[in-house]
N, CA, C and O atoms as a GROMACS GRO file, in nm:
protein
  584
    1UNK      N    1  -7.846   2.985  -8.158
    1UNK     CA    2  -7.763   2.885  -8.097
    1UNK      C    3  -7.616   2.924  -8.097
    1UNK      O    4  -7.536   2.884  -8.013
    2UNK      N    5  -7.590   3.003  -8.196
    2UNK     CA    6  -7.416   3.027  -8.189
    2UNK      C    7  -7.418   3.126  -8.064
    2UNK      O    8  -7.337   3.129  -7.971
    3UNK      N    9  -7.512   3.195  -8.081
    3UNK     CA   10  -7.492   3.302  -7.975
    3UNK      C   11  -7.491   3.242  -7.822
    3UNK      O   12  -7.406   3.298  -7.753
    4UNK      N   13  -7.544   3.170  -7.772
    4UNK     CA   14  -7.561   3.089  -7.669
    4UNK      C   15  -7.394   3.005  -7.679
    4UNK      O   16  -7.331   3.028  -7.576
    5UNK      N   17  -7.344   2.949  -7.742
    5UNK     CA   18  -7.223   2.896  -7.712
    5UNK      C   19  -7.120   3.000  -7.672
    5UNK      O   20  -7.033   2.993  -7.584
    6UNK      N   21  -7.153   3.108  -7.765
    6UNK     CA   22  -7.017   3.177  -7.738
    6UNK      C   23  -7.005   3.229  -7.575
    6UNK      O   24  -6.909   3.235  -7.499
    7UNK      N   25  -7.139   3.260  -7.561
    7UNK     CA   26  -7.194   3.314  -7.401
    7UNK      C   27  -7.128   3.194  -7.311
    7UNK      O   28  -7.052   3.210  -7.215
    8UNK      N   29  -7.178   3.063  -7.369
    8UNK     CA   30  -7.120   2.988  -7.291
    8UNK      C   31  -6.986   2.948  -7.281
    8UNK      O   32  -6.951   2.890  -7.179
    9UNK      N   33  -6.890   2.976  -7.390
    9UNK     CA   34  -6.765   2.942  -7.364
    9UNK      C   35  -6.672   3.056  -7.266
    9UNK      O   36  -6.584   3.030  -7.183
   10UNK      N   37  -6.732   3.208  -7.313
   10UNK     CA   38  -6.699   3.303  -7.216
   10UNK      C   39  -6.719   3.284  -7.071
   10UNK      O   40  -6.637   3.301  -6.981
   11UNK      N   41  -6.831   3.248  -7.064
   11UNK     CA   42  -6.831   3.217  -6.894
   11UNK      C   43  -6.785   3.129  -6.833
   11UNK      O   44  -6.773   3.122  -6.711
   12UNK      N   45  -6.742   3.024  -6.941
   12UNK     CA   46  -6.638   2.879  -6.828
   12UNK      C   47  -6.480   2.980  -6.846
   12UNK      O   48  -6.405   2.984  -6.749
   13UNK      N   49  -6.456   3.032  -6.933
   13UNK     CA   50  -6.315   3.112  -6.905
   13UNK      C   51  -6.305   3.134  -6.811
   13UNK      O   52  -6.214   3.091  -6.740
   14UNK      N   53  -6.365   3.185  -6.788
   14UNK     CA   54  -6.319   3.299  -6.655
   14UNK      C   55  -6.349   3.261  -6.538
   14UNK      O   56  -6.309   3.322  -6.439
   15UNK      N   57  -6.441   3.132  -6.530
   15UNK     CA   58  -6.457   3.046  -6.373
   15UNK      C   59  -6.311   2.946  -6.388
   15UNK      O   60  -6.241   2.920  -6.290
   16UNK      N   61  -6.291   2.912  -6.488
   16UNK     CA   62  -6.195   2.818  -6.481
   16UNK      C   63  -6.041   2.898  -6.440
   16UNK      O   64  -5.946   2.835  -6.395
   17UNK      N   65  -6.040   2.998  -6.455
   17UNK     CA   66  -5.906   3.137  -6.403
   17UNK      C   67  -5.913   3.135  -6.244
   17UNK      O   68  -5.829   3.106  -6.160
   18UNK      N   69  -6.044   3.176  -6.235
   18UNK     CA   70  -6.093   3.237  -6.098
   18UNK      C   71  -6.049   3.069  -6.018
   18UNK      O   72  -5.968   3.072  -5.926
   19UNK      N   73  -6.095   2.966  -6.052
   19UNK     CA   74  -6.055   2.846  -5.941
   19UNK      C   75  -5.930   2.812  -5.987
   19UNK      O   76  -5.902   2.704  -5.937
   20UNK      N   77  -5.864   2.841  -6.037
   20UNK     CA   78  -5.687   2.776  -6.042
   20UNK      C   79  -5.642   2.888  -5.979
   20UNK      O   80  -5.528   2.885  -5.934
   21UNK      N   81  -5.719   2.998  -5.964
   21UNK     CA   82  -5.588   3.116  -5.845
   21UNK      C   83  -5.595   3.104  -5.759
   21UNK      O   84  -5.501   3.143  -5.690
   22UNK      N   85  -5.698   3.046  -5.703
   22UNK     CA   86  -5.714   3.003  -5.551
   22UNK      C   87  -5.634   2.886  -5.475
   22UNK      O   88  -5.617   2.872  -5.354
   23UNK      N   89  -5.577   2.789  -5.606
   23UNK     CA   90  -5.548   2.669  -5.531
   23UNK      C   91  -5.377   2.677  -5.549
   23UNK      O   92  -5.304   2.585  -5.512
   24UNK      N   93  -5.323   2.815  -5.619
   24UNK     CA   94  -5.182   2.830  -5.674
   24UNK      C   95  -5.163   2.928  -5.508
   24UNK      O   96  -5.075   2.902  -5.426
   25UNK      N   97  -5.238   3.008  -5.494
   25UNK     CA   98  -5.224   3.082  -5.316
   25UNK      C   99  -5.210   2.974  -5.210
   25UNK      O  100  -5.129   2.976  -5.117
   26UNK      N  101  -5.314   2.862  -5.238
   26UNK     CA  102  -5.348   2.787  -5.102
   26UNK      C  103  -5.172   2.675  -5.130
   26UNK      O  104  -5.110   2.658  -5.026
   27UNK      N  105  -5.130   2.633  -5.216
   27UNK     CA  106  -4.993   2.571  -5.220
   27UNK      C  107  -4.909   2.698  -5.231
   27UNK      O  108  -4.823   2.673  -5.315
   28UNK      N  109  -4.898   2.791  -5.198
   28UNK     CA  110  -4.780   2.896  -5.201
   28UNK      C  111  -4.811   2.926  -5.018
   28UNK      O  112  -4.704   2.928  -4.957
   29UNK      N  113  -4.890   2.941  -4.960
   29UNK     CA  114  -4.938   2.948  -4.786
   29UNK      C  115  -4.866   2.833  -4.751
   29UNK      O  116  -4.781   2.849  -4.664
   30UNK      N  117  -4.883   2.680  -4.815
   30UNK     CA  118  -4.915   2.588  -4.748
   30UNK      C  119  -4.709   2.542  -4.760
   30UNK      O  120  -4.695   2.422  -4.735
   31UNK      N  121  -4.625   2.586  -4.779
   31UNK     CA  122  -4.497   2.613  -4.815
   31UNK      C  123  -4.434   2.697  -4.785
   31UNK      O  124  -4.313   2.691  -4.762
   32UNK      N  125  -4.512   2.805  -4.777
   32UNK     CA  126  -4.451   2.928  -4.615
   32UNK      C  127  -4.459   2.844  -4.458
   32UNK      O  128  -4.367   2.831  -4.378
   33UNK      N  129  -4.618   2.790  -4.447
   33UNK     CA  130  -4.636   2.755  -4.356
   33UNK      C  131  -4.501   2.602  -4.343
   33UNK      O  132  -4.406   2.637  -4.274
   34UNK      N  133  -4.490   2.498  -4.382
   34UNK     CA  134  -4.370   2.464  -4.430
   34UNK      C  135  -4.210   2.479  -4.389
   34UNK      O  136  -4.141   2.400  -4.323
   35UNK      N  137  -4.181   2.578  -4.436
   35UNK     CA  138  -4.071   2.683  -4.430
   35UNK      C  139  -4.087   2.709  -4.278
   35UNK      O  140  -4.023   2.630  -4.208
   36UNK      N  141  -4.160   2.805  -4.208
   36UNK     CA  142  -4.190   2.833  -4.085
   36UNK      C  143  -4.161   2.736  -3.978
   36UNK      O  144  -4.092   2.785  -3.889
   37UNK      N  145  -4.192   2.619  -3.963
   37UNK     CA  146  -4.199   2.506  -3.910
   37UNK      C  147  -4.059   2.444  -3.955
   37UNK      O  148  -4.035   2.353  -3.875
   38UNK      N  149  -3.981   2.453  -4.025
   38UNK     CA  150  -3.853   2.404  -4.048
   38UNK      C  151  -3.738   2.510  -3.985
   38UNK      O  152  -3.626   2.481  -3.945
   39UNK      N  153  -3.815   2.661  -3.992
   39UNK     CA  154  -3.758   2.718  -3.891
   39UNK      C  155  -3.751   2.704  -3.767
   39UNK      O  156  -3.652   2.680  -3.698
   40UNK      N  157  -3.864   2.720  -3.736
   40UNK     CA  158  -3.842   2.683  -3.554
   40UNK      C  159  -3.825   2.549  -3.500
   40UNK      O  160  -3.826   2.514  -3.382
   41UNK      N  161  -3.806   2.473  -3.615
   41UNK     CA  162  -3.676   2.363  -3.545
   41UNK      C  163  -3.583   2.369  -3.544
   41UNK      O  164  -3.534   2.317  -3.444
   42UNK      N  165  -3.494   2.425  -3.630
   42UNK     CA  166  -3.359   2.459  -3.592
   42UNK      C  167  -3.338   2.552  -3.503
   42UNK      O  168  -3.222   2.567  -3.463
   43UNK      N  169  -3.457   2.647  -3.444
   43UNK     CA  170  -3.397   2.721  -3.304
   43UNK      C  171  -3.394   2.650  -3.192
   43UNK      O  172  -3.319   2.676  -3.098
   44UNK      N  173  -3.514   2.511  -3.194
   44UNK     CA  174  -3.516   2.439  -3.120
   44UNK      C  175  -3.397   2.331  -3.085
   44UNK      O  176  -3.389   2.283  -2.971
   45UNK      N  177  -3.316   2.298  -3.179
   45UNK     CA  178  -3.201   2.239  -3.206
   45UNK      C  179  -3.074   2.261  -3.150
   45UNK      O  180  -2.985   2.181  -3.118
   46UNK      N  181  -3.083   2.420  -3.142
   46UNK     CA  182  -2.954   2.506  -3.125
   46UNK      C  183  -2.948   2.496  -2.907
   46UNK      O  184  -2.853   2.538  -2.840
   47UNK      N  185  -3.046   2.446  -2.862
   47UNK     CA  186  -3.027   2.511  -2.707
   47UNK      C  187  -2.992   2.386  -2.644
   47UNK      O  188  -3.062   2.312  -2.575
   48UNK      N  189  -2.815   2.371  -2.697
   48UNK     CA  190  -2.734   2.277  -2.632
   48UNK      C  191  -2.637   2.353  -2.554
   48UNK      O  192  -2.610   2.450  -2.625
   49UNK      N  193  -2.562   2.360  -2.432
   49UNK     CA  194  -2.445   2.411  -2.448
   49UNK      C  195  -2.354   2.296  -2.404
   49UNK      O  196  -2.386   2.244  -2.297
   50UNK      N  197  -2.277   2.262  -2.449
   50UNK     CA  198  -2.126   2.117  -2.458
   50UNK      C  199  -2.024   2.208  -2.426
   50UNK      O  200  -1.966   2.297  -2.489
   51UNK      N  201  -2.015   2.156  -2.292
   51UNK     CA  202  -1.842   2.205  -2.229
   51UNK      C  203  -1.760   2.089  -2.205
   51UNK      O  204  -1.794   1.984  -2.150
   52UNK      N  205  -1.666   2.115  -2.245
   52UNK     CA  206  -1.510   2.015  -2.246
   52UNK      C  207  -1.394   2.044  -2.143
   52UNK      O  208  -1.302   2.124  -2.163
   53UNK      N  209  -1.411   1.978  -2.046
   53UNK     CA  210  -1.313   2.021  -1.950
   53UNK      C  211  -1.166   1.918  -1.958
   53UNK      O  212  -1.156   1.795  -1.958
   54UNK      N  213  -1.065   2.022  -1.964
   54UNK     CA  214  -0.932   1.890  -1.977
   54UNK      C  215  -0.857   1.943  -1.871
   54UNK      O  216  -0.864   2.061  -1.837
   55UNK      N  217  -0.781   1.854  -1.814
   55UNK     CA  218  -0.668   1.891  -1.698
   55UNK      C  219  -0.593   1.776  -1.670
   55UNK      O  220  -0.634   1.662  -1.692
   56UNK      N  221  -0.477   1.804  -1.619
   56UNK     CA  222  -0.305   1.718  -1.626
   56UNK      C  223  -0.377   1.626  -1.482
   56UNK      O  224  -0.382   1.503  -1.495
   57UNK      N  225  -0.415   1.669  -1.390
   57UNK     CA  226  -0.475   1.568  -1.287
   57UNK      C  227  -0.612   1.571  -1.274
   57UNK      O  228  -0.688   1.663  -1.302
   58UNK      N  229  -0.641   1.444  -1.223
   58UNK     CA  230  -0.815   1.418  -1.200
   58UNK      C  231  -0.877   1.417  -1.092
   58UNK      O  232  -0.997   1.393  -1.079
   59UNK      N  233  -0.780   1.449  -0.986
   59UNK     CA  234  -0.870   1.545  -0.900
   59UNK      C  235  -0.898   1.620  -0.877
   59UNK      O  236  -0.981   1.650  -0.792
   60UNK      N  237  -0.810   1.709  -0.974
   60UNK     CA  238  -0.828   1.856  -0.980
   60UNK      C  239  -0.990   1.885  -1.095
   60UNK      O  240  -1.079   1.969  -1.095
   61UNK      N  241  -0.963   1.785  -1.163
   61UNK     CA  242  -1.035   1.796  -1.271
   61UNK      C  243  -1.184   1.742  -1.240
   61UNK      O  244  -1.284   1.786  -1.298
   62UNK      N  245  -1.185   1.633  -1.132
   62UNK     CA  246  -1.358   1.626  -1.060
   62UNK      C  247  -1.404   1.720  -0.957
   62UNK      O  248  -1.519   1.761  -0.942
   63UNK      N  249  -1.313   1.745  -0.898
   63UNK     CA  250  -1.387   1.898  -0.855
   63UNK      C  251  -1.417   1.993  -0.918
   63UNK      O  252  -1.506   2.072  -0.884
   64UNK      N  253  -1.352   2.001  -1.013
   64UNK     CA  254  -1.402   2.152  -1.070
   64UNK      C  255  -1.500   2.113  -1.147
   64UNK      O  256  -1.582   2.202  -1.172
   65UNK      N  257  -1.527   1.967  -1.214
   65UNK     CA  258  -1.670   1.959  -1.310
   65UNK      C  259  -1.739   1.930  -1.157
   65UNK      O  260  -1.840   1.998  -1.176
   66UNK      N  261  -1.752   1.890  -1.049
   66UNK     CA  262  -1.863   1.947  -0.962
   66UNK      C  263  -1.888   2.060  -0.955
   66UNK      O  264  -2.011   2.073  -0.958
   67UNK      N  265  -1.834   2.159  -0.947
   67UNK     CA  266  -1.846   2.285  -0.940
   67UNK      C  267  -1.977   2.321  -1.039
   67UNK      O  268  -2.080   2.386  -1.023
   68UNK      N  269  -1.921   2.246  -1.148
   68UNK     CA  270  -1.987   2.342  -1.288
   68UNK      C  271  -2.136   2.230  -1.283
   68UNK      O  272  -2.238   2.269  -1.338
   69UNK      N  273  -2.134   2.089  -1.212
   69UNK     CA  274  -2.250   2.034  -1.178
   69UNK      C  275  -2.339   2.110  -1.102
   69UNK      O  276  -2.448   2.140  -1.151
   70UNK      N  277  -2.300   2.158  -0.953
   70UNK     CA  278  -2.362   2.226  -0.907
   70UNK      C  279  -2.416   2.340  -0.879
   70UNK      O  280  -2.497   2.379  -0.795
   71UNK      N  281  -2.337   2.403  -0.993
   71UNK     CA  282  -2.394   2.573  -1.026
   71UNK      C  283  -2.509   2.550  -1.119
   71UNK      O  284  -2.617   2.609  -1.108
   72UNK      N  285  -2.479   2.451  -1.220
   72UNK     CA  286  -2.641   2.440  -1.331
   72UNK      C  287  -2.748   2.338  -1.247
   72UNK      O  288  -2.861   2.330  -1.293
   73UNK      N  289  -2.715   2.260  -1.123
   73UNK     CA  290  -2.844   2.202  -1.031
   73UNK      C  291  -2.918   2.352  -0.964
   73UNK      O  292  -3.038   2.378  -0.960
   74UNK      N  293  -2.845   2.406  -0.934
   74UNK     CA  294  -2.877   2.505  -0.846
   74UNK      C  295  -2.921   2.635  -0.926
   74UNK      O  296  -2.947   2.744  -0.875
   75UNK      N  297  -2.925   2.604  -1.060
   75UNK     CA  298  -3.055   2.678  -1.115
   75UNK      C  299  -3.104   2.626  -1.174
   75UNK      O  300  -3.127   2.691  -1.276
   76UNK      N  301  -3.161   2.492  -1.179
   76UNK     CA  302  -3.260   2.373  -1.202
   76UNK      C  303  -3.234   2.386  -1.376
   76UNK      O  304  -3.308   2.448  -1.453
   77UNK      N  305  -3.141   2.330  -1.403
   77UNK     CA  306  -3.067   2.291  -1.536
   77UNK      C  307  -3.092   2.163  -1.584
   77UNK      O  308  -3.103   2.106  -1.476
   78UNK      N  309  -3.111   2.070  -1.673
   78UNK     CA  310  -3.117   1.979  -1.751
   78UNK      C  311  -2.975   1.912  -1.770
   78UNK      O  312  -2.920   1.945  -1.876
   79UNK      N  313  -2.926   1.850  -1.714
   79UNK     CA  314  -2.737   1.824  -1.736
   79UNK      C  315  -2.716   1.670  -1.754
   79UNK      O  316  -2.732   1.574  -1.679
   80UNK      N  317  -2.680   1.683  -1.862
   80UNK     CA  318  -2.597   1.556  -1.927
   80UNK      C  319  -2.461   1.488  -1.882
   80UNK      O  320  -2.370   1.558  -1.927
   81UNK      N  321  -2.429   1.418  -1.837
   81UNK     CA  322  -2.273   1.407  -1.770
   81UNK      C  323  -2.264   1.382  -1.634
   81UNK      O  324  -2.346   1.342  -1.552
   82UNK      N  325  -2.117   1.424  -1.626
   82UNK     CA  326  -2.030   1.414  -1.716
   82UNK      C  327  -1.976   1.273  -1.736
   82UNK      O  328  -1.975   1.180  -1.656
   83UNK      N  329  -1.916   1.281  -1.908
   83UNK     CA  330  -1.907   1.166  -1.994
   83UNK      C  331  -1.707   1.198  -2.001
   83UNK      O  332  -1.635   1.287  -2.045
   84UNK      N  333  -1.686   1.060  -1.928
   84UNK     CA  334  -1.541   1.086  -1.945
   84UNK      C  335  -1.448   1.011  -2.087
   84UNK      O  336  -1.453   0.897  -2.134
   85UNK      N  337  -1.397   1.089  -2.109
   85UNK     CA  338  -1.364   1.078  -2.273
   85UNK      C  339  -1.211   1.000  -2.226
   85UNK      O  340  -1.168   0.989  -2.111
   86UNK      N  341  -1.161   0.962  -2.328
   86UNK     CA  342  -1.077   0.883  -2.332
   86UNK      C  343  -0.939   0.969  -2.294
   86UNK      O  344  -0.935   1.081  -2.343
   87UNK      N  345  -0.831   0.931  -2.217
   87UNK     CA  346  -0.718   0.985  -2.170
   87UNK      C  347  -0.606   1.017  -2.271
   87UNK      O  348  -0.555   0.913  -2.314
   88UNK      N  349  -0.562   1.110  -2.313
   88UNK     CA  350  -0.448   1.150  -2.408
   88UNK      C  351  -0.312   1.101  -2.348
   88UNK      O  352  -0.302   1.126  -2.228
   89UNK      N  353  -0.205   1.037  -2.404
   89UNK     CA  354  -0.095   1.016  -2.299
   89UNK      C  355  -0.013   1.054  -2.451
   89UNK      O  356  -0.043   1.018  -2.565
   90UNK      N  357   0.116   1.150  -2.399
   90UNK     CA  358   0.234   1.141  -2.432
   90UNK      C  359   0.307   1.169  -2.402
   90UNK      O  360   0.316   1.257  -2.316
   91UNK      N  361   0.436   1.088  -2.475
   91UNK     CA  362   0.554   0.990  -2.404
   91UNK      C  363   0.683   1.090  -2.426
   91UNK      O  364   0.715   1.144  -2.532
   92UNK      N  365   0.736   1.098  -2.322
   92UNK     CA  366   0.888   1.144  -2.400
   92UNK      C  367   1.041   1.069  -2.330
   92UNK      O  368   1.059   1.032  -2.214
   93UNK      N  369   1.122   1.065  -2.426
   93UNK     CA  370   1.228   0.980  -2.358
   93UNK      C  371   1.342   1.046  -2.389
   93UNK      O  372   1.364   1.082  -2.505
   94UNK      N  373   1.440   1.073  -2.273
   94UNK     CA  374   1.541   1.215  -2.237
   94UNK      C  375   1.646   1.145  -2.212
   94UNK      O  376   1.637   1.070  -2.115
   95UNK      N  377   1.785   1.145  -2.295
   95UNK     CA  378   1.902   1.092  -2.262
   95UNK      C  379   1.947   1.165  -2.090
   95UNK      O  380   1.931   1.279  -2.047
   96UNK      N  381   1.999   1.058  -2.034
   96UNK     CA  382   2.056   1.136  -1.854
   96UNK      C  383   2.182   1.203  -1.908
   96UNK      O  384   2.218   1.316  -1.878
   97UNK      N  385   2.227   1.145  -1.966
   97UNK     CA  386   2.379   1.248  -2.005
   97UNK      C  387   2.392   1.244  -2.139
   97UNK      O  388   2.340   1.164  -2.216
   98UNK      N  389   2.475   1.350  -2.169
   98UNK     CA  390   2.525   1.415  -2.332
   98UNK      C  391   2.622   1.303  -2.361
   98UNK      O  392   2.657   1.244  -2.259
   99UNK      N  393   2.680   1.253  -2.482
   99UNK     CA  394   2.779   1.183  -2.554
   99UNK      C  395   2.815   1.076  -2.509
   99UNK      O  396   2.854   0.986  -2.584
  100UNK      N  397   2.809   1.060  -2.339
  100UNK     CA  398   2.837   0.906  -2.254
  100UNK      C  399   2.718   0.814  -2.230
  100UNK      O  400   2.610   0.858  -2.267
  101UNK      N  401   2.720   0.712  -2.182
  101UNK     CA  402   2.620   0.662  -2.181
  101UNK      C  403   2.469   0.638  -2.272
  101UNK      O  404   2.360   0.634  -2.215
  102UNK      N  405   2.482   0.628  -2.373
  102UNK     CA  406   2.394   0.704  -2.437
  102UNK      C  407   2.242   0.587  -2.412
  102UNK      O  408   2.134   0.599  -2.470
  103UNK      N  409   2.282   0.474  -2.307
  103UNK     CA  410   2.201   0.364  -2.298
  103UNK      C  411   2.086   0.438  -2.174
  103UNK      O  412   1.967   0.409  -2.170
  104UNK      N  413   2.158   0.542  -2.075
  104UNK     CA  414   2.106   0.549  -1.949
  104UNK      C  415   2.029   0.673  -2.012
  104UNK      O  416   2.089   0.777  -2.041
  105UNK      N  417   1.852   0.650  -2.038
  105UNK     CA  418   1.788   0.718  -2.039
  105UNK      C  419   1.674   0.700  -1.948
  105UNK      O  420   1.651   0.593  -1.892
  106UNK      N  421   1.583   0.838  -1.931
  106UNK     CA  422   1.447   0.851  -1.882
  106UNK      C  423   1.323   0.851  -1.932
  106UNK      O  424   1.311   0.951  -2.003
  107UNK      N  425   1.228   0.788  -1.930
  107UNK     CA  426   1.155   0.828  -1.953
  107UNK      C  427   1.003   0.902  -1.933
  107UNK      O  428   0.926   0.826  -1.874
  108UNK      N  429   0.967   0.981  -1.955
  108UNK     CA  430   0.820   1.096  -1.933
  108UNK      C  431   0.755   1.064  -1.978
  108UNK      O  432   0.771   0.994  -2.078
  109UNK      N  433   0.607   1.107  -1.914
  109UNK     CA  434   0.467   1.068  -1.979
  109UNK      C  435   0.385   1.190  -1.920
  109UNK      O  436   0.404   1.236  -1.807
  110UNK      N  437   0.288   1.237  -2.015
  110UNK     CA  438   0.231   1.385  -1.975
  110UNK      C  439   0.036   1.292  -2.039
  110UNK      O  440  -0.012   1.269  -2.150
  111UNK      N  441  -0.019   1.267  -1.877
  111UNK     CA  442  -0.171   1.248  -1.957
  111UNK      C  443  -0.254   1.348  -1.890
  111UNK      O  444  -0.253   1.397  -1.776
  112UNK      N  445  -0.361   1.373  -2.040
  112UNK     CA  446  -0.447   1.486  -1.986
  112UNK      C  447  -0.569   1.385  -1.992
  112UNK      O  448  -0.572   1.280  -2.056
  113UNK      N  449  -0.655   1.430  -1.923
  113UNK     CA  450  -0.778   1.372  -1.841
  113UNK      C  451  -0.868   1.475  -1.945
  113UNK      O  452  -0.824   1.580  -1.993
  114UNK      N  453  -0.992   1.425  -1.966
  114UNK     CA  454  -1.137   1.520  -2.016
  114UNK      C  455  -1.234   1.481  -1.989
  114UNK      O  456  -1.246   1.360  -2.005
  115UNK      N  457  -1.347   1.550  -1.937
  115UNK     CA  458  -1.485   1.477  -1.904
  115UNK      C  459  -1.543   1.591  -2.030
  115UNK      O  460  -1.478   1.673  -2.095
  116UNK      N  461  -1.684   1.558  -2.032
  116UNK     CA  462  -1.790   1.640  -2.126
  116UNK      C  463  -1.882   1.667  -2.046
  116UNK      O  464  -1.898   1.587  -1.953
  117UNK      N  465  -1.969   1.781  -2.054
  117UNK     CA  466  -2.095   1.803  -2.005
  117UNK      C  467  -2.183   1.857  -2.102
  117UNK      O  468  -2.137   1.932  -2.189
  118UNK      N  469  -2.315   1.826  -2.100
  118UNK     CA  470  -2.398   1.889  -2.160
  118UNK      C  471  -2.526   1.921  -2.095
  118UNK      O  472  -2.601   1.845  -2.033
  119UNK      N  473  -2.538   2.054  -2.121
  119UNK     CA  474  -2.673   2.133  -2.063
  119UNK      C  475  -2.767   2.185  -2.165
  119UNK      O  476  -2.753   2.279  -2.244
  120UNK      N  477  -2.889   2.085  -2.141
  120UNK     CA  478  -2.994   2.138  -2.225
  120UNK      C  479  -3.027   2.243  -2.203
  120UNK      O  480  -3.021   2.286  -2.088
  121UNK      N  481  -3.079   2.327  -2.322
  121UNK     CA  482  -3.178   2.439  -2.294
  121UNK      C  483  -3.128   2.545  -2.202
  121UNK      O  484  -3.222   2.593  -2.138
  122UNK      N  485  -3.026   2.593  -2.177
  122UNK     CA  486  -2.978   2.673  -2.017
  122UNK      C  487  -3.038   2.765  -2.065
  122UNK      O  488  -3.064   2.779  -2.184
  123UNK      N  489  -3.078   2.861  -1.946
  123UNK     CA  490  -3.125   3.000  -1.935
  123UNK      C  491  -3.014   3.107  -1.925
  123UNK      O  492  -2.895   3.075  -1.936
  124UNK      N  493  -3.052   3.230  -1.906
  124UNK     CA  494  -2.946   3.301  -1.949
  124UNK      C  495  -2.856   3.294  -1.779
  124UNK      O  496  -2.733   3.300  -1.778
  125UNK      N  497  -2.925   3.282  -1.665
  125UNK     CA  498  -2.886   3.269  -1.534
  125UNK      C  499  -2.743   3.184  -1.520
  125UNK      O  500  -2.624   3.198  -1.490
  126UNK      N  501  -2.867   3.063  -1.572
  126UNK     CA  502  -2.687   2.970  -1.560
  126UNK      C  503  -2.586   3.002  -1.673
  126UNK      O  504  -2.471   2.959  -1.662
  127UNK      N  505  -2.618   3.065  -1.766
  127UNK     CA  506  -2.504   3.092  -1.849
  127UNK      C  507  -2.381   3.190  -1.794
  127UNK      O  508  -2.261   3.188  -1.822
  128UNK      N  509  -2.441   3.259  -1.723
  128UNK     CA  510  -2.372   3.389  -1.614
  128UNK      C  511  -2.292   3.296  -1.518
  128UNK      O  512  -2.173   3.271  -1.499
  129UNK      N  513  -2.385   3.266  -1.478
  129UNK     CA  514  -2.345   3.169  -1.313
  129UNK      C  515  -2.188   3.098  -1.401
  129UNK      O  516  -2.076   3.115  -1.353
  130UNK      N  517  -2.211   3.025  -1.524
  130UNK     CA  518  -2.119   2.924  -1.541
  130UNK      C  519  -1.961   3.050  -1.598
  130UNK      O  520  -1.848   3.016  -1.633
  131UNK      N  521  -2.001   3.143  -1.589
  131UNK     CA  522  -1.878   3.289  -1.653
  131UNK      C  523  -1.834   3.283  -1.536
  131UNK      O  524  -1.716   3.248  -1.524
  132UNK      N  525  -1.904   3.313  -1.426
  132UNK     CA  526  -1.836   3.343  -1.322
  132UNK      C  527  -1.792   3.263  -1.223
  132UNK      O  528  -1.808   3.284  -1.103
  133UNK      N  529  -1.722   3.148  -1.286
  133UNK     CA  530  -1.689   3.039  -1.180
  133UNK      C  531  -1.563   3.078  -1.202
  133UNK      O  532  -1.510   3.125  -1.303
  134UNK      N  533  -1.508   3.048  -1.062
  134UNK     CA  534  -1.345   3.008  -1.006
  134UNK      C  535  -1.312   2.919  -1.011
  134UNK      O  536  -1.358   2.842  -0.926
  135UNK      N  537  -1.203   2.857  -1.117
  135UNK     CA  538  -1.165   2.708  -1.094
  135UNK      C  539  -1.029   2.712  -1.078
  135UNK      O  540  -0.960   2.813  -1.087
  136UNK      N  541  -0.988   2.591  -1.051
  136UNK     CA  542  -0.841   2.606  -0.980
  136UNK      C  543  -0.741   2.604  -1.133
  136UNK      O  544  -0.781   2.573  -1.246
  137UNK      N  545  -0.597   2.648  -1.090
  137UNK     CA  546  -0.526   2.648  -1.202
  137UNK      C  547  -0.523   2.517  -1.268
  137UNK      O  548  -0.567   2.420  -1.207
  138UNK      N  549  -0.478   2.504  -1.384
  138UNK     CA  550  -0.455   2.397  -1.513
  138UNK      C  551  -0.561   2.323  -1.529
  138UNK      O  552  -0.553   2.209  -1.576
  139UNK      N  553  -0.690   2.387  -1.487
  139UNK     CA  554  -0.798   2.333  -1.540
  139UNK      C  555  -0.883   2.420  -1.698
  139UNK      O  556  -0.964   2.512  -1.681
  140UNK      N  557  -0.854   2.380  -1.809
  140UNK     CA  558  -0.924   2.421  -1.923
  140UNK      C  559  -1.065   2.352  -1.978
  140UNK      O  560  -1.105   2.236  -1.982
  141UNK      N  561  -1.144   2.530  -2.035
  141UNK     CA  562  -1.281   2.490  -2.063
  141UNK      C  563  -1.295   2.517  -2.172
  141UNK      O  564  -1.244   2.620  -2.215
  142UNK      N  565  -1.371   2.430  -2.255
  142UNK     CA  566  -1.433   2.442  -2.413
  142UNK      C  567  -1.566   2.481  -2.382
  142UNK      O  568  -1.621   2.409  -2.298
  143UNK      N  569  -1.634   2.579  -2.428
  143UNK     CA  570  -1.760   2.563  -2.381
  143UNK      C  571  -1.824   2.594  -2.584
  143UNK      O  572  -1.788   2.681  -2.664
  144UNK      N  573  -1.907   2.501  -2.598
  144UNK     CA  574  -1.958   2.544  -2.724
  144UNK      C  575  -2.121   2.531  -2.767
  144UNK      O  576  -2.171   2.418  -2.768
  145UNK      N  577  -2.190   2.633  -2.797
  145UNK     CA  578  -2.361   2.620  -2.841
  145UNK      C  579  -2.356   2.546  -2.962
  145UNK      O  580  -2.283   2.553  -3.062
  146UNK      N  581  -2.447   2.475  -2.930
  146UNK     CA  582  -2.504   2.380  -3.024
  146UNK      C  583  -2.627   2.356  -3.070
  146UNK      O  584  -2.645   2.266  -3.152
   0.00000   0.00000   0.00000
């Protein structure tokens, strides 16, 4: 009878090893797999591109975001916009003459205009297409991936 236990305690050893390595692999897979999937959402995340267009007038400044509308329609683009952002104004006030008058002043106002656009997902086409646009002077672009 002793001999029979010992037989028997040897052989649960080593089944009881053999099934805990299996289930320490299957949670070390199951945490790559995990990981993996938390990756390719953030590549999925990233295929924004947000351009910021600002300019001193707004008609200068809706034509040229048509422009940049109809270059990403015309390679069947996903487009957000444009979202017109709130107007910047500042003021300045300029004496008319040196030491006389010092009551008779002018005053200036400089507002810049901004719309937003956003293009899901662009391909590399319209990314080109949108490099090689002509827009008229004092129109500025932010363009940023997201």
């Amino acid at each position: 009878m002793v001999v029979k236990e010992k037989e028997a305690v040897q052989e649960t050893a080593p089944k009881s090893e053999a099934v805990k390595a299996p289930k320490v692999t299957k949670k070390a897979e199951e945490t790559k797999k995990e990981v993996k999937k938390t990756a390719s959402k953030k590549v999925v995340s990233i295929n924004k591109l947000r351009i910021k267009v600002t300019a001193y007038e707004h008609k200068i400044l809706d034509t040229s975001v048509k422009q940049i509308m109809d270059t990403a329609f015309k390679f069947d683009a996903e487009v957000r916009g444009p979202v017109p952002l709130p107007t910047s104004i500042k003021k300045y006030t300029v004496n008319r003459s040196t030491f006389i008058f010092k009551d008779a002043r002018e005053q200036f106002e400089m507002r810049v205009h901004k719309r937003l656009i956003d293009i899901i997902s662009p391909s590399q086409k319209v990314i080109e297409a949108l490099t090689n646009l002509n827009l008229p002077a004092g129109v500025d672009i932010d363009v940023k991936l997201m």
